[in-house]
TIZA-165196 format. One line per field, with one value per residue (C-alpha): residue in three letters; z, y negated, x negated. Coordinates in pm, 1 decimal, decimal comma, always signed. Last residue first. Example, Ala and Ser with C-alpha at 12.3 -4.5 7.8 and 13.67 -1.06 7.14 Angstrom:
BEGIN
resn <- [SER|ALA] $
up <- [+714,0|+780,0] $
north <- [+106,0|+450,0] $
east <- [-1367,0|-1230,0] $
end
This chain:
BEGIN
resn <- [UNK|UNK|UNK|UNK|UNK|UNK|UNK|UNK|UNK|UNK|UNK|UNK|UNK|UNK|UNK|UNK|UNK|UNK|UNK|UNK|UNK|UNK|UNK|UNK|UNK|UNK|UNK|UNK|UNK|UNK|UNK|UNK|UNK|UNK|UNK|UNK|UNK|UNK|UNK|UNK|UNK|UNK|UNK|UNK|UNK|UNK|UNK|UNK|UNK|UNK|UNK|UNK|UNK|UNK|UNK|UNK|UNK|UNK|UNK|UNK|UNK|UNK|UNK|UNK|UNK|UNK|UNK|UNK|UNK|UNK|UNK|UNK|UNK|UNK|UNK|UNK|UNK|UNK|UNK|UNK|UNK|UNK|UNK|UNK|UNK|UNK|UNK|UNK|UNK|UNK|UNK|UNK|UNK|UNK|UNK|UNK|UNK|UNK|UNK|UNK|UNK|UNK|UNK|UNK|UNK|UNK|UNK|UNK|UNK|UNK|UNK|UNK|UNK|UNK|UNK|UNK|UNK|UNK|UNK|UNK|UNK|UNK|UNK|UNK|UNK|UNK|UNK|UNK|UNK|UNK|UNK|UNK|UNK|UNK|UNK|UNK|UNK|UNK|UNK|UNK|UNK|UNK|UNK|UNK|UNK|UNK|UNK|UNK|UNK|UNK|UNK|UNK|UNK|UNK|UNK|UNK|UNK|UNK|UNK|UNK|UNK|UNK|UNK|UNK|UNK|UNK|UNK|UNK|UNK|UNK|UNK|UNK|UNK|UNK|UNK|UNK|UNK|UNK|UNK|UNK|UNK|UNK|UNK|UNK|UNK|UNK|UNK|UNK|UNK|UNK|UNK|UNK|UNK|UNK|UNK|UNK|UNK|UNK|UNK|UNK|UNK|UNK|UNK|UNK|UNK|UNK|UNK|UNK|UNK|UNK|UNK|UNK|UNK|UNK|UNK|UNK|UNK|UNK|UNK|UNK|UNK|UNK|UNK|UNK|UNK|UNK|UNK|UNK|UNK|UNK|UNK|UNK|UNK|UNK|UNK|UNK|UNK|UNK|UNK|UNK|UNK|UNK|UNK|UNK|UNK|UNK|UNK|UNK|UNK|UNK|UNK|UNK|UNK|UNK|UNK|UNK|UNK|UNK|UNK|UNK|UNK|UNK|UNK|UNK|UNK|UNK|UNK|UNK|UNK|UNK|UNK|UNK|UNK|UNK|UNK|UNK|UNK|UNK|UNK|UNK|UNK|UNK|UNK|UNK|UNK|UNK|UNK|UNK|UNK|UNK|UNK|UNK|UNK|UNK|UNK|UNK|UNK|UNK|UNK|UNK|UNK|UNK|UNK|UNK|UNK|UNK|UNK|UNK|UNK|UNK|UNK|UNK|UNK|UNK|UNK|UNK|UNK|UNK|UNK|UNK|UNK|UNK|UNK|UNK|UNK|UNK|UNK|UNK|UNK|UNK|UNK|UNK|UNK|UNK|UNK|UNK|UNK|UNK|UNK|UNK|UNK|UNK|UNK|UNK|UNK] $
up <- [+1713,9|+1780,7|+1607,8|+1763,9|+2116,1|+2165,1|+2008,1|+2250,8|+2595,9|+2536,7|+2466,8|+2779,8|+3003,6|+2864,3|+2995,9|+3075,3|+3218,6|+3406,6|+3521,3|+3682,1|+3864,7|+4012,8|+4157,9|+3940,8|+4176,5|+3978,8|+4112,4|+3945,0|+3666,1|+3653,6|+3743,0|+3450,3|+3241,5|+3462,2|+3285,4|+2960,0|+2953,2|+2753,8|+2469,2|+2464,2|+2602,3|+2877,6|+2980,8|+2675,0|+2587,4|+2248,4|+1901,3|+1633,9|+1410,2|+1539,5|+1877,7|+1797,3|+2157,1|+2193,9|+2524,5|+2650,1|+2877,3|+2791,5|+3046,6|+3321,9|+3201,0|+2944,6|+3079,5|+3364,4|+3227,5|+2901,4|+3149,9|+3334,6|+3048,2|+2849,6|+3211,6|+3196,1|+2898,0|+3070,5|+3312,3|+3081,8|+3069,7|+2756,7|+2693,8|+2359,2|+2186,0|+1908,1|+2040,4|+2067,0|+2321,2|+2546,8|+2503,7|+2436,4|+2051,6|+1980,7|+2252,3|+2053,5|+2327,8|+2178,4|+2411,4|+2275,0|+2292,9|+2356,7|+2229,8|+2478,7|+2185,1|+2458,5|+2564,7|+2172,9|+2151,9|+2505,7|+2378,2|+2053,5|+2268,1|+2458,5|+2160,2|+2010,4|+1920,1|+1610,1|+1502,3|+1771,6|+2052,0|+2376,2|+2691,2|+2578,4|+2244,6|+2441,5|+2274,5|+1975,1|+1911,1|+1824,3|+1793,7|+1820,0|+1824,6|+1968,2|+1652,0|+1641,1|+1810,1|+1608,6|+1380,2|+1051,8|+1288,3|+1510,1|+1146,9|+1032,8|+1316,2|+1251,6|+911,3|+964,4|+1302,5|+1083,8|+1092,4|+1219,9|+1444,8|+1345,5|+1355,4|+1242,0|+1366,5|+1098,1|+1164,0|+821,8|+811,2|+1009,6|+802,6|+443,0|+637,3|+679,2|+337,8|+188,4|+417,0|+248,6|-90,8|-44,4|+91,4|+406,9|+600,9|+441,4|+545,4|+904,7|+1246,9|+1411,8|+1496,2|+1557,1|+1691,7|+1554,0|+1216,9|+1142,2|+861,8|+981,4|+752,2|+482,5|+406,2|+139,3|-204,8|+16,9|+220,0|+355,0|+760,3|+774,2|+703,2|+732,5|+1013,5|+975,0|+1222,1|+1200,9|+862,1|+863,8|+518,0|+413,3|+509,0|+326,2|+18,1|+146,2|+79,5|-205,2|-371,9|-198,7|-503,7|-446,0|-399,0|-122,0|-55,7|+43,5|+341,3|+596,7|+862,7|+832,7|+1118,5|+1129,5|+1568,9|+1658,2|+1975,3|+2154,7|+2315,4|+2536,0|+2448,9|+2473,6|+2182,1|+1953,2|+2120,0|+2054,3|+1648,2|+1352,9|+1592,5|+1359,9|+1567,7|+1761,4|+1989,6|+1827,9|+1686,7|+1563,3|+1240,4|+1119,0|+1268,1|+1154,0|+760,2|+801,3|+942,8|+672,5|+393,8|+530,9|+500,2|+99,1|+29,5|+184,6|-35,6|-379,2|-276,8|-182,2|-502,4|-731,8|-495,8|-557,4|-248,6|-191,3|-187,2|+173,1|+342,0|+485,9|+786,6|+671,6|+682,7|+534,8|+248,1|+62,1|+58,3|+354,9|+218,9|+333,9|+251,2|+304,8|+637,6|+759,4|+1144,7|+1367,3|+1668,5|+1970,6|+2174,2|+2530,6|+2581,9|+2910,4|+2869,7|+2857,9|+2628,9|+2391,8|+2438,6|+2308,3|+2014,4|+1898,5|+1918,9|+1953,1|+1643,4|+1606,1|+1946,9|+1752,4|+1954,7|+1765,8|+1612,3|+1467,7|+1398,5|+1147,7|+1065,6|+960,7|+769,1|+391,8|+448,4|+689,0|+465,1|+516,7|+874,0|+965,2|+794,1|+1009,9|+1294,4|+1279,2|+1644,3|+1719,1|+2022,2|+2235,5|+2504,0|+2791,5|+3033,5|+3396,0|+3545,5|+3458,7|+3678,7|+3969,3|+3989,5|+3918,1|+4136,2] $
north <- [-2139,2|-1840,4|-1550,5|-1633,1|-1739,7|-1458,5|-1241,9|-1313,8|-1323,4|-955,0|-889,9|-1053,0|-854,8|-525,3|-271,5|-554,3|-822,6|-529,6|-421,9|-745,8|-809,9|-488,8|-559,5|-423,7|-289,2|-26,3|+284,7|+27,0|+37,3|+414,6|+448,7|+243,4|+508,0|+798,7|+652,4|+642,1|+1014,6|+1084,7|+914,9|+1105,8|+1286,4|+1047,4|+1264,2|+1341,5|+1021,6|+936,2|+972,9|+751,6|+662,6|+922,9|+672,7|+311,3|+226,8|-163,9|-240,9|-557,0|-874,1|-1177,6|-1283,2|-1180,0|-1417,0|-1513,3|-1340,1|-1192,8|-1080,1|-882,9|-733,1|-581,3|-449,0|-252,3|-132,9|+24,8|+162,5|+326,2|+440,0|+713,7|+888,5|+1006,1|+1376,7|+1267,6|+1183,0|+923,6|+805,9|+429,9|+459,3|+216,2|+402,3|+229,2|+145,7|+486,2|+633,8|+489,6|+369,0|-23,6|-257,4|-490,6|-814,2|-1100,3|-1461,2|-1815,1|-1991,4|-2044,9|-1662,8|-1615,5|-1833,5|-1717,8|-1337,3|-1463,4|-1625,3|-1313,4|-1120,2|-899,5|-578,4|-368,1|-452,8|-234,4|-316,6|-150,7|-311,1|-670,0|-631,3|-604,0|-410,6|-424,2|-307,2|-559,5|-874,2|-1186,0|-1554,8|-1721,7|-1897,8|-2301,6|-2603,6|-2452,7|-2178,9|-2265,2|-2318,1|-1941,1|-1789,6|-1915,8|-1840,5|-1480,1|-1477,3|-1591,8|-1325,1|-1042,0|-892,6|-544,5|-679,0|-1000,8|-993,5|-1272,4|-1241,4|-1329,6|-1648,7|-1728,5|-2070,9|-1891,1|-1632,7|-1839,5|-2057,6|-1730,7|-1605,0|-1967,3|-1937,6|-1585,9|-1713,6|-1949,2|-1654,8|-1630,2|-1598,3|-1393,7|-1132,4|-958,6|-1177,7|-846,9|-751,8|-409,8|-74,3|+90,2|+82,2|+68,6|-209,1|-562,1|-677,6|-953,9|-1198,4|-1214,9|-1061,8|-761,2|-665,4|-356,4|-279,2|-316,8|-682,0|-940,0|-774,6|-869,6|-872,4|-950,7|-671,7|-680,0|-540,9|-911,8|-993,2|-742,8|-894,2|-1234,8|-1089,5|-970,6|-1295,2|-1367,5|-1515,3|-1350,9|-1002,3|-816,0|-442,9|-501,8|-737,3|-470,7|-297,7|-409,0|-422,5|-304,1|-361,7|-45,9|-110,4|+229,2|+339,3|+60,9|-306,8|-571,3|-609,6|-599,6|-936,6|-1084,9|-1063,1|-787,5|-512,7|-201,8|+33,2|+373,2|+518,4|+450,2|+798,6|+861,3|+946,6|+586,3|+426,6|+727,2|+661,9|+300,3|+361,2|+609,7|+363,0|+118,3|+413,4|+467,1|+134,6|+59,5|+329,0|+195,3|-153,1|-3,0|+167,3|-179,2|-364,8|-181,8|-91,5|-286,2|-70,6|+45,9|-161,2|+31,8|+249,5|+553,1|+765,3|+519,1|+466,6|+824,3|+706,9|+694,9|+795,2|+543,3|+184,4|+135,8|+129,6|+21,6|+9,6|+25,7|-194,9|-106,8|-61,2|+99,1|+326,9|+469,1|+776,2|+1031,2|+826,8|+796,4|+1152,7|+1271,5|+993,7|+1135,2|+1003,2|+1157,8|+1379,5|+1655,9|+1760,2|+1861,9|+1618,0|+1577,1|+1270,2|+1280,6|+1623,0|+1515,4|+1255,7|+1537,8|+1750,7|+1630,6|+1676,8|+1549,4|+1284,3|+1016,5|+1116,7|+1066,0|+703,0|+631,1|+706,6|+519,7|+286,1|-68,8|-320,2|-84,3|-197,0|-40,8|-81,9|-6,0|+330,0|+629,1|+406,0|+343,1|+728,7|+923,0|+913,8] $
east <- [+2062,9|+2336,3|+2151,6|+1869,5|+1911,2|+2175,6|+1869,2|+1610,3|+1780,5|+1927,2|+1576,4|+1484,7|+1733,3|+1725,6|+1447,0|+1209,2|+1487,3|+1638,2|+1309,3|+1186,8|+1503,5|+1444,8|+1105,2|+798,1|+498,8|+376,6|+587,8|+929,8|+742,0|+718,1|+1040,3|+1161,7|+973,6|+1133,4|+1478,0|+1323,0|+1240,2|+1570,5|+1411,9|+1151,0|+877,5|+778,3|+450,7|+427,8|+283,0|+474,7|+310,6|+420,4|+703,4|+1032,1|+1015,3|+838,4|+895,6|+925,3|+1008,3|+1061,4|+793,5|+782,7|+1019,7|+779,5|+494,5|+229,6|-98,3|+31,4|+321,2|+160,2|-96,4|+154,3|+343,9|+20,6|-65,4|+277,2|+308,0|-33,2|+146,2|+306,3|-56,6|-197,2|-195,3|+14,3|-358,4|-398,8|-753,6|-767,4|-1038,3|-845,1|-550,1|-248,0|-244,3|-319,8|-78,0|+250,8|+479,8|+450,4|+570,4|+821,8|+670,1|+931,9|+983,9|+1076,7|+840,9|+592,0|+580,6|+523,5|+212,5|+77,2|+100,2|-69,9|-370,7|-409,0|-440,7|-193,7|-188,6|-185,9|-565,9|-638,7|-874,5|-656,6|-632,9|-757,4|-556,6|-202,0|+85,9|+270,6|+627,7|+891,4|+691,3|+932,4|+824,6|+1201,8|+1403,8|+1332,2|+1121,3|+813,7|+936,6|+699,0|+367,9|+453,5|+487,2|+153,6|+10,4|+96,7|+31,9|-356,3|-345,8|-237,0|+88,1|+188,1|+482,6|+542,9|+931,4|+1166,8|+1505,5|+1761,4|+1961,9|+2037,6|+1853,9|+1580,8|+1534,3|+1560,8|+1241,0|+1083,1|+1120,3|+1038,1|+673,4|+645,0|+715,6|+448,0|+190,0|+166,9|-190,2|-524,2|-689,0|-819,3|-778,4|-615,1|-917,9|-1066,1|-1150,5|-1010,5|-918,3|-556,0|-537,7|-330,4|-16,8|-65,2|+241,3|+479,0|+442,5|+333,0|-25,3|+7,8|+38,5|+398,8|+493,8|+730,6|+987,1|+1312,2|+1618,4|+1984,4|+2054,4|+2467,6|+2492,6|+2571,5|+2254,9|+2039,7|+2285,8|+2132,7|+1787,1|+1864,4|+1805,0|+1505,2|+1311,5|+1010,2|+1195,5|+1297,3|+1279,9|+872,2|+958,1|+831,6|+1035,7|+1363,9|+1589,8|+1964,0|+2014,8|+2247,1|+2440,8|+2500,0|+2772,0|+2982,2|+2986,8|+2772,4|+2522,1|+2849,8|+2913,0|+2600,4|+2643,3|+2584,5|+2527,2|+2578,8|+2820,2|+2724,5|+2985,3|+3222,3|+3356,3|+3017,0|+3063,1|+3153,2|+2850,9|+2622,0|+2714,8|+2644,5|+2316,8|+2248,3|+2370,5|+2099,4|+1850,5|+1959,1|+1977,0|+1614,9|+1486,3|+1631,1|+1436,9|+1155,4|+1125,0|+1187,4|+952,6|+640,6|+418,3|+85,9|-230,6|-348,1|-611,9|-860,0|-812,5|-1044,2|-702,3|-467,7|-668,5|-549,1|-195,8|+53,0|+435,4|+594,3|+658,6|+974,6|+1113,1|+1455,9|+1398,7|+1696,7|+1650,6|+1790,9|+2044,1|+2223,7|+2001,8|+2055,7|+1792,5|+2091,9|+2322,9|+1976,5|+1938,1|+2316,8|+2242,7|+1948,4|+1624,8|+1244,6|+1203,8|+1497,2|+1694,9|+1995,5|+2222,2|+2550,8|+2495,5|+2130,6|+2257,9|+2559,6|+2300,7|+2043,6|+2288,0|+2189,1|+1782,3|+1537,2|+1314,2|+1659,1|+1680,8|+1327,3|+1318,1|+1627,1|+1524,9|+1205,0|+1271,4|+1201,3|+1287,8|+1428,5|+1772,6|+1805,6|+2107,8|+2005,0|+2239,9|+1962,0|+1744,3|+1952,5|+2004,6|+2269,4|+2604,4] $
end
């Protein structure tokens, strides 16, 4: 019998897969399926690390330009593009559902988050594919998108995301836009998940105001600001905020928004995941608490590796004082929690 960590269902609040596979070439999802060891995610790992979903991120607004590397702002991305990229990473995710013999489907309700194989969560990673009159975004919808993150770190026609200078605020720019505060509202009517992963503090409060009595605050891979002063993470007063709204922070994996120096370096220590956790629950409480890894997006500790390591991840947290109870509602628990309150309001 493996051990109890390999057996405890985990469920990861963001991944890039499908980015990676779309820039990989015509036999990627044939190896996405099959194991080929690309990037951090396959579907052979995720069985391994007891992955039992996550949240596939639909992201747009790639390739960096030459701000991203001072951490300014980077110029908005046109809609018409984004919108011809999110088709073609949608179709991906549909492509790997049928290949895989089921064991992959698109979660489009709670009881697809149930079953056995992996539960694929269609999340989009930036509101760029959707115009100011939201049409598409019931097509989005109909695809079987659940969750929807406003921003990446550009500003769009809906909301401002935060620049990656370190160290530094996340209270940078301006708060929604109008069409922003009608995307949310649209999100909520349509029970889409509304992510503020990589939005500034202005959007953010704006987003906790608008969903007041409704939808759980969500922010799919962030970590803690007092550990680690990147715009990307949240303050203590944001962690309260979505602890209040019954929300989740996904911890972010990525070693530059773990590290106290900020440095993107793998020889970072797995524990610090961890710290990032710890923190999270003392500040707003245990059932604020998921995991957010941002595997093929960012650099992972390589001391976890990847997804295969998540087992020895749960050890970790089980080293740092976590009881079971505890880990179940951090590997699956409290996201499970999250979206049955969401897509059933």
């Amino acid at each position: 019998m493996p051990p109890y960590a390999a057996r405890v269902r985990i469920f990861d609040g963001h991944n890039d897969a499908l980015s990676r596979l779309a820039g990989a070439g015509p036999d990627a999802p044939a190896g996405f399926l099959a194991g080929d060891g690309a990037g951090h995610l396959d579907l052979p790992r995720a069985a391994a690390g007891g992955l039992a979903g996550g949240c596939f991120a639909v992201f747009t607004c790639a390739p960096p330009d030459a701000a991203y590397a001072d951490g300014s702002y980077l110029a908005a991305v046109p809609h018409a593009p984004a919108w011809r990229e999110a088709m073609i990473q949608i179709g991906l995710l549909r492509c790997l559902e049928r290949g895989s013999e089921g064991r992959l489907r698109i979660a489009r309700g709670v009881a697809d988050l149930d079953g056995p194989g992996l539960a694929a969560v269609l999340h989009l990673e930036g509101a760029e594919p959707i115009g100011p009159r939201l049409e598409e975004l019931e097509l989005l919808h109909a695809a079987g998108m659940r969750s929807l993150g406003l921003t990446w770190s550009r500003p769009n026609a809906f909301a401002t995301g935060v620049p990656f200078a370190f160290p530094g605020s996340p209270d940078q720019g301006p708060g929604l836009t109008d069409a922003g505060r009608a995307l949310v509202a649209a999100c909520r009517e349509l029970r889409i998940l509304v992510d503020v992963a990589h939005l500034n503090a202005r959007g953010f409060w704006d987003v906790h105001a608008l969903q007041d009595g409704g939808p759980p605050l969500v922010a799919s891979h962030a970590g803690a600001h007092s550990l680690c002063a990147s715009p990307r993470n949240l303050t203590d007063d944001q962690l309260r905020a979505v602890a209040e709204s019954g929300g989740v922070v996904g911890i972010n994996f990525h070693t530059g928004f773990l590290r106290a120096d900020g440095a993107d370096d793998p020889v970072t220590p797995r524990a610090l995941i961890v710290a990032h956790a710890a923190h999270v629950a003392e500040v707003a409480g245990i059932d604020a608490v998921a995991l957010g890894s941002d595997f093929d997006g960012a650099t992972m500790p390589e001391e976890l590796g990847d997804a295969a390591g998540l087992p020895g991840l749960l050890d970790a947290f089980r080293a740092a004082g976590f009881g079971e109870d505890d880990v179940a509602k951090v590997a699956h628990g409290n996201w499970r929690r999250v979206l049955e309150a969401t897509w059933t309001a």
